[in-house]
C-alpha positions in Angstrom: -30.3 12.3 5.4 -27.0 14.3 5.2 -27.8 17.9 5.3 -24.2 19.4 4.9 -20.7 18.4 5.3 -19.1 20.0 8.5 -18.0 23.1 6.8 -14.5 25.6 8.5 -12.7 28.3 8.2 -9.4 29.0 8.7 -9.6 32.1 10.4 -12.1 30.5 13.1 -10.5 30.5 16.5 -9.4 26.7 17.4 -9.2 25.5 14.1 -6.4 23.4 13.6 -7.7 21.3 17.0 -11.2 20.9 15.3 -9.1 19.5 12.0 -7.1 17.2 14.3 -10.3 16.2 16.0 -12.0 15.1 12.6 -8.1 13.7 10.8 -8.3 11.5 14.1 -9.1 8.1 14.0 -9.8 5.5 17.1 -6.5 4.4 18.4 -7.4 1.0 20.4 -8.1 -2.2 18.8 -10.4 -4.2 18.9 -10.2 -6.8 21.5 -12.4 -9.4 19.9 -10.6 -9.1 17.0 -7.3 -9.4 18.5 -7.8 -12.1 20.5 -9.6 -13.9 17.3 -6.5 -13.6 15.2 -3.8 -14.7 17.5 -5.7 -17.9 18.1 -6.1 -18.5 14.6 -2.3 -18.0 14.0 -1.2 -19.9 16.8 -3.3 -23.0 15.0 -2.5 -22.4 11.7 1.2 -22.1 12.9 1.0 -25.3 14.9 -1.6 -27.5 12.8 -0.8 -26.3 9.3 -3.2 -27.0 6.4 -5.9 -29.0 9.1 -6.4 -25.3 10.3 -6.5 -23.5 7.3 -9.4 -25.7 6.2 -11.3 -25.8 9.4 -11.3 -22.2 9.0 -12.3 -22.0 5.7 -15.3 -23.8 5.7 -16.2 -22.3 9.2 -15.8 -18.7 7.6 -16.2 -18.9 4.2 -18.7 -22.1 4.1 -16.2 -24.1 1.6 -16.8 -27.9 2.4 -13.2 -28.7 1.0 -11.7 -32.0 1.8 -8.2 -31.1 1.5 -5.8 -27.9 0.1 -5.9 -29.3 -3.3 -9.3 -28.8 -3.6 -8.4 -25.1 -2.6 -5.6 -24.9 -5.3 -7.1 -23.0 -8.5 -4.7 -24.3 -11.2 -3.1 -22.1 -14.1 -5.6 -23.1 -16.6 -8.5 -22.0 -14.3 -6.7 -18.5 -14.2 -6.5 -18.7 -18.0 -9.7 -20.0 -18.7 -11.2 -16.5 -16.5 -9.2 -14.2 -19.2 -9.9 -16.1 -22.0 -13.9 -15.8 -21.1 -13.8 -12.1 -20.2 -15.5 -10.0 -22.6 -13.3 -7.9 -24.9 -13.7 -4.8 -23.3 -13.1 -5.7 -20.2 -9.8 -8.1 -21.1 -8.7 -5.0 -23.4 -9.2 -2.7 -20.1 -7.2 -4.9 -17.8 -4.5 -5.1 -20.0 -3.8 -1.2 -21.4 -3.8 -0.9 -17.4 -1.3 -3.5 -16.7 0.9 -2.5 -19.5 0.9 1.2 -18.2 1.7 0.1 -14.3 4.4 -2.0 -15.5 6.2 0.5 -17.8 5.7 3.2 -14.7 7.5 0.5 -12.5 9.9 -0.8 -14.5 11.7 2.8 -14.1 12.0 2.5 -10.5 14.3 -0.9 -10.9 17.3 -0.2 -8.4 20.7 -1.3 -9.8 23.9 -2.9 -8.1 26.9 -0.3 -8.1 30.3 -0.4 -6.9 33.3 1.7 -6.5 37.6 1.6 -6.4 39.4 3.5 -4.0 43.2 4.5 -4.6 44.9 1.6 -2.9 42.4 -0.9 -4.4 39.8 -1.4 -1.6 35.9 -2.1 -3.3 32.8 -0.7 -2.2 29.3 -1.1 -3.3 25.7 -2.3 -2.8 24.4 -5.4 -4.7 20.9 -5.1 -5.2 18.6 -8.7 -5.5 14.9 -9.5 -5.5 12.9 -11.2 -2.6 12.5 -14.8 -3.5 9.2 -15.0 -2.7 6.1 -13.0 -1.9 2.8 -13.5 -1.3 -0.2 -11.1 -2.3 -4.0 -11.1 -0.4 -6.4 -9.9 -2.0 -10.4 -9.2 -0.6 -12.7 -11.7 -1.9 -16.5 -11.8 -1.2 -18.2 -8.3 -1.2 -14.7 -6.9 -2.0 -13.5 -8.2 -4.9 -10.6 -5.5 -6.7 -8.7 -6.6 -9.4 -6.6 -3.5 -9.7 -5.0 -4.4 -6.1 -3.9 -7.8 -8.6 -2.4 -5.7 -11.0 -1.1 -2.8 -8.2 0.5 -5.6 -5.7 1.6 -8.0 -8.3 3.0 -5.8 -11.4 6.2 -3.8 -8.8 7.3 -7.5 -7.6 7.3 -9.2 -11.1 9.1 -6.3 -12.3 11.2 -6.7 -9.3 12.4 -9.9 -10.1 10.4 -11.9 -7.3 11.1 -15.5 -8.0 7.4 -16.8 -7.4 4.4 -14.5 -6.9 1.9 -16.9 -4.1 -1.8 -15.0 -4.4 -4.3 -16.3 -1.7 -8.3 -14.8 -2.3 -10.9 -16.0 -0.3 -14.1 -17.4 -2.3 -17.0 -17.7 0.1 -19.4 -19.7 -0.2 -17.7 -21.3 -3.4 -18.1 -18.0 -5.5 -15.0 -17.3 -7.7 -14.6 -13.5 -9.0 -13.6 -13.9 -13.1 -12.0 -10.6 -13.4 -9.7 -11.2 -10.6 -8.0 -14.4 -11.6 -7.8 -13.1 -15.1 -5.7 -10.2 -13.7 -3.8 -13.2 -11.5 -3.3 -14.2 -15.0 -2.3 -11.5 -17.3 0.2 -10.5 -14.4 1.5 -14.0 -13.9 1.0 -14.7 -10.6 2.8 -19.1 -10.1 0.1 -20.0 -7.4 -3.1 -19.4 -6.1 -5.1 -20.6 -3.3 -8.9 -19.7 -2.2 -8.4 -18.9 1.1 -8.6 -15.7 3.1 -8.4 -14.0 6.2 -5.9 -14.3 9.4 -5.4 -17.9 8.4 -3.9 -17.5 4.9 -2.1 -14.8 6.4 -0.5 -17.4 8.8 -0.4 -19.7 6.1 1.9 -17.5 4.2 4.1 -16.3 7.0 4.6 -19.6 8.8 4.1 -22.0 5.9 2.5 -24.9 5.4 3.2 -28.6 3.5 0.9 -27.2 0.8 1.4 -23.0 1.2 4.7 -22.3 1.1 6.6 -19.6 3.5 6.6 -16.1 1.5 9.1 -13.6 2.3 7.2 -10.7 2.6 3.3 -10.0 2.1 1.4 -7.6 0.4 -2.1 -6.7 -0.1 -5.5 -5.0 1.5 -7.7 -6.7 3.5 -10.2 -6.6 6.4 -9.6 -5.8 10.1 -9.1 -9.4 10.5 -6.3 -9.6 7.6 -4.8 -6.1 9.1 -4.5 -7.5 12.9 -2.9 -10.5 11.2 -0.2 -8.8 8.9 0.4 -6.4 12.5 1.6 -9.7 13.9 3.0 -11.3 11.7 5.4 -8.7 11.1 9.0 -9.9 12.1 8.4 -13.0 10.8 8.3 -12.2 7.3 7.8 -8.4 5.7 4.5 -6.6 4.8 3.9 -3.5 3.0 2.0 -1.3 5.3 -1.1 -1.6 7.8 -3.5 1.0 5.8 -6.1 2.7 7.2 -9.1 4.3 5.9 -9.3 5.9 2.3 -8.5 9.6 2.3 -8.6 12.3 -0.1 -7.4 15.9 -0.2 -9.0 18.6 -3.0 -7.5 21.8 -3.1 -9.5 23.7 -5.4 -9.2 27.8 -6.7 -12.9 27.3 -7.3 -13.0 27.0 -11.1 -13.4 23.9 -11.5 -17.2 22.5 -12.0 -18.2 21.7 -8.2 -20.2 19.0 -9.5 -16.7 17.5 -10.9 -15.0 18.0 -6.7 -18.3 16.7 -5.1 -17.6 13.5 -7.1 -13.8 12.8 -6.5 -14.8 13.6 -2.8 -17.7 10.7 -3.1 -14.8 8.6 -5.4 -13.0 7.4 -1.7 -16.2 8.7 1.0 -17.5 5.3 -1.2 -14.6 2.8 0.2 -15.8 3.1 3.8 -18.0 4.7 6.2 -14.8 5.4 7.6 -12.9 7.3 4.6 -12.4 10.8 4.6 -12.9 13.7 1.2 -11.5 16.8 2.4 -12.0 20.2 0.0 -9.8 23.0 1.0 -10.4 26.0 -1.5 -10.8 30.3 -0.7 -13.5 30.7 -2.4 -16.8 30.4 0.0 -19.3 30.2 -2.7 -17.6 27.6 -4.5 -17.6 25.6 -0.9 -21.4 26.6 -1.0 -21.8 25.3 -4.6 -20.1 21.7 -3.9 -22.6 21.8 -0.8 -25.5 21.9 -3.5 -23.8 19.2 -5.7 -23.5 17.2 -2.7 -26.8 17.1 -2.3 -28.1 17.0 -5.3 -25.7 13.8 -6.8 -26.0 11.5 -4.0 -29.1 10.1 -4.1 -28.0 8.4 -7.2 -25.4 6.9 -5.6 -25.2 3.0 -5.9 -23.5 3.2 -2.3 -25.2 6.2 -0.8 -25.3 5.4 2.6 -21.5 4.4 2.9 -20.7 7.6 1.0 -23.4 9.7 3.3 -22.0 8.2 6.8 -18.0 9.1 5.8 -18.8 12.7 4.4 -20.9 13.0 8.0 -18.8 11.8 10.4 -15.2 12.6 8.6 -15.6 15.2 5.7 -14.5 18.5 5.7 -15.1 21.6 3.8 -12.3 24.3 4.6 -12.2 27.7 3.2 -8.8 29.1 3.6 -6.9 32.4 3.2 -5.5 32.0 0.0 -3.7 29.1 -1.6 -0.3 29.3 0.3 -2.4 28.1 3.2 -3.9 26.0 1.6 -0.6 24.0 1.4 0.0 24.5 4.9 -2.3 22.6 5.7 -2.1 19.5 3.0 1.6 19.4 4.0 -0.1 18.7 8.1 -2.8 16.2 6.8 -0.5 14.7 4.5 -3.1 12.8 2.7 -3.5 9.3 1.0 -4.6 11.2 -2.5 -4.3 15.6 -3.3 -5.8 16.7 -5.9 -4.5 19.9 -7.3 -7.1 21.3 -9.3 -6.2 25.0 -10.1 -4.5 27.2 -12.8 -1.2 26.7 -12.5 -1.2 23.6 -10.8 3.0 22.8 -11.7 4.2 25.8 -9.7 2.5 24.5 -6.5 3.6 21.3 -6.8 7.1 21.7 -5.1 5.2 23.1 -2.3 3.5 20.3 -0.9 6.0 18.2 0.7 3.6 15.2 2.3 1.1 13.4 0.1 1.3 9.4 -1.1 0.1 10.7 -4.7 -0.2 14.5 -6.1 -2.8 14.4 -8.6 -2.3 17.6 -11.1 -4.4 19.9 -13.1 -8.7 19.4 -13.2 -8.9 17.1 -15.2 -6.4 14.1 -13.0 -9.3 12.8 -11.3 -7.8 10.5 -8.6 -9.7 7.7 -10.2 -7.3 7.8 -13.0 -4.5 6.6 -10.3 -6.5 3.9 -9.3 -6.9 1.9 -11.8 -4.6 3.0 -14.9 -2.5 6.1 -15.2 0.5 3.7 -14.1 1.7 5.0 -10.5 1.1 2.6 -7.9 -2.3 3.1 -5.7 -1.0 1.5 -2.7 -0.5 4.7 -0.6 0.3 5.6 2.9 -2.4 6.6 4.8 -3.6 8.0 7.7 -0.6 11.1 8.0 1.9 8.5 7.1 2.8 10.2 4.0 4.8 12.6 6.4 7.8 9.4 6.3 6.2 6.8 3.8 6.4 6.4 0.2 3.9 4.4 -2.9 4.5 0.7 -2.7 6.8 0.1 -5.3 9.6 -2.2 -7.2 11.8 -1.0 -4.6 9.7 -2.9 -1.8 10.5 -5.9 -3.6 14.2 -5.5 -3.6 17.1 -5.8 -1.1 20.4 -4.2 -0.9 23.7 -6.2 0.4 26.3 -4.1 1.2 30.1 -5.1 -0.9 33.4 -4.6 0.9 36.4 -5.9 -0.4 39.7 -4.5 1.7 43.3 -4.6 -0.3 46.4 -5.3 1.4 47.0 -1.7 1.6 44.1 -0.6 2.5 43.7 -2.6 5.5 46.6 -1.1 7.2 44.9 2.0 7.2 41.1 1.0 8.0 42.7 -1.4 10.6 44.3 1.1 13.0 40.9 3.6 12.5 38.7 0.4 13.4 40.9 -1.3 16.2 40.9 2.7 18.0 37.3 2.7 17.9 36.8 -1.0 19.1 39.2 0.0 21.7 37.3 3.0 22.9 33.9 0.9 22.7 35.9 -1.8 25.2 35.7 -4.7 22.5 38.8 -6.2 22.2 38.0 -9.0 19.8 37.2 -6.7 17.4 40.3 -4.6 17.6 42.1 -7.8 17.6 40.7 -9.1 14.7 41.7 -5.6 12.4 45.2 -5.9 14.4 46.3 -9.7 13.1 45.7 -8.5 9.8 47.4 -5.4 9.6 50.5 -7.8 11.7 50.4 -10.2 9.0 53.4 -9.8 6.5 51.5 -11.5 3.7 48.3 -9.2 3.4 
């Protein structure tokens, strides 16, 4: 029974190495687990489809007889939205529409400039050709990762859209192929873990190679990705769910004690942090702490991650307060005070800033339209939302006039020189020679 969340103060001596202690997660990985995947990768890059189905009836009990059988057509994907009920079709797509308008304004453009003596620079921007999008089946079955993943790369201009979801034990979630379909996603196979991982970086006669992969999964799918990184792109390894409150203590605590259960509910291992100066409003969330979680659904995941990772904070004042969001740089922040816009520009490290009392982070995850693939885990501090622009490429343009090699030429063949490559200071040098350039 959790009594209270670990509760600090700022003024405390050793603080900030009691936060570092609890934002710390276990750095070594799991042998077992390592060892697992890169055997099942080394198969499923050397035996193709006869190991993806030996794994997936080992794993996910499917008795399939070949990938066919594993192949859910487009009509099975229509047939899921066409038999959802009203509400929950209308839900999916007000969402969908909302993430793709967000998206659609973060579309990077080809440009190109002239300089005087007719020389062209630029960047042409194109779309990955293809890319392939895991998402949790079984226990964990989200179709807003469908929506999340699939909406940036469509909007991208991603040629094909491959979606691989594992379906133990035969069982097929409805409102995750009807997102598949609302979205447009061109294939999809029910398979999972490190093996359709492998499938989709190596390729397969009947999974094709994808360019880059995208996606949440288990430990399993995470050790896989971490390898298979090189090979083709992935978005991010993410760790546990986080989320930051800052709080002036006017908000009802019975409202923060719920966003902090809204991620302490992903995983024993998530983290709900409230940072506020006001030490009876800490005391009050305390109370609705207690008081709301035994209705909890998921109680004992929520209890074990407020327990072992949550943190109540009371600080100086709210300048502090940012301080120390801007160190954790955390997954979500909520910014529930008066005022919230003029703090904004203070915090410098957060995947997504979540403004004013009534943006519950909830909001982001499932509809407000920014993306809720977020860096976790202090990566915020150099990491951005996934977004169209993961889905995109730039080529650099260089086109050199007759004039203007003469001057680039001499510039590069003095560097190439000084760098003691001669071929390259040759190359510039036969140009600017020649009489017809």
């Amino acid at each position: 029974m959790l009594q209270n969340v670990l509760q600090l103060d700022t003024r405390m001596d050793g603080f900030w190495v009691v936060l570092d202690h609890r934002l710390a997660l276990e750095e070594g990985q799991d042998e077992a687990i390592e060892s697992a995947v890169a055997e099942i990768l080394r198969r499923v890059r050397k035996e193709g489809d006869a190991a993806v189905l030996e794994y997936t009836r080992r794993f996910d009990r499917l008795n399939a007889s070949d990938m066919a059988a594993l192949t859910l057509p487009p009509e099975r994907l229509q047939q899921a939205l066409d038999d959802l009920p009203a509400v929950q079709r209308e839900a999916l797509e007000m969402a969908s529409a909302r993430i793709r308008a967000y998206h659609e304004r973060q579309l990077m453009v080809s440009w190109q400039y002239e300089e005087a003596d007719g020389t062209m620079l630029g960047q042409q921007v194109t779309a990955l050709d293809r890319v392939g999008l895991y998402v949790p089946g079984g226990k964990a079955a989200y179709p807003s990762s469908v929506l999340m993943n699939a909406l940036p790369a469509k909007v991208a201009g991603v040629r094909e859209l491959i979606m691989v979801v594992p379906t133990p034990d035969g069982v097929q979630n409805e409102l995750v192929l009807a997102a598949a379909a609302i979205v447009g996603v061109d294939r999809v196979f029910a398979i999972g873990g490190a093996q359709a991982v492998g499938a989709l970086a190596y390729g397969t006669d009947s999974v094709p190679q994808v360019d880059k992969i995208v996606g949440p999964g288990n430990a399993y799918v995470a050790a896989a990705k971490r390898r298979v990184f090189g090979t083709v792109g992935i978005d991010m390894v993410a760790g546990p769910s986080e989320i930051l409150v800052i709080c002036d203590g006017k908000t009802p605590a019975d409202w923060i004690a719920m966003d902090l259960f809204s991620q302490a509910e992903h995983d024993e291992l998530a983290q709900s942090i409230l940072l506020c100066p006001d030490a009876e409003f800490l005391c009050a969330v305390q109370d609705s702490i207690r008081r709301l979680l035994p209705d909890m659904p998921r109680r004992a995941v929520i209890e074990t991650a407020l327990r072992d990772r949550g943190l109540l904070v009371k600080v100086r004042d709210l300048d502090e307060a940012m301080e120390i969001a801007n160190h954790i740089a955390p997954e979500h922040l909520e910014l529930s005070v008066d005022d919230p816009d003029i703090w904004v520009s203070k915090l410098r490290h957060a995947g997504a800033i979540f403004i004013g009392r009534n943006t519950c982070e909830s909001l982001g995850d499932y509809c407000a339209g920014p993306n809720h693939v977020l860096p976790t885990s202090r990566t915020a501090r150099f990491s951005s939302p996934l977004g169209v622009y993961d889905f995109q490429k730039r080529s650099s343009l260089i086109r050199v006039s007759s004039q203007g090699v003469h001057t680039l030429g001499k510039v590069a063949a003095t560097l190439a020189y000084g760098e003691g490559l001669t071929a390259h200071a040759r190359s510039a040098e036969l140009r600017m020679a020649d009489k017809t350039s």
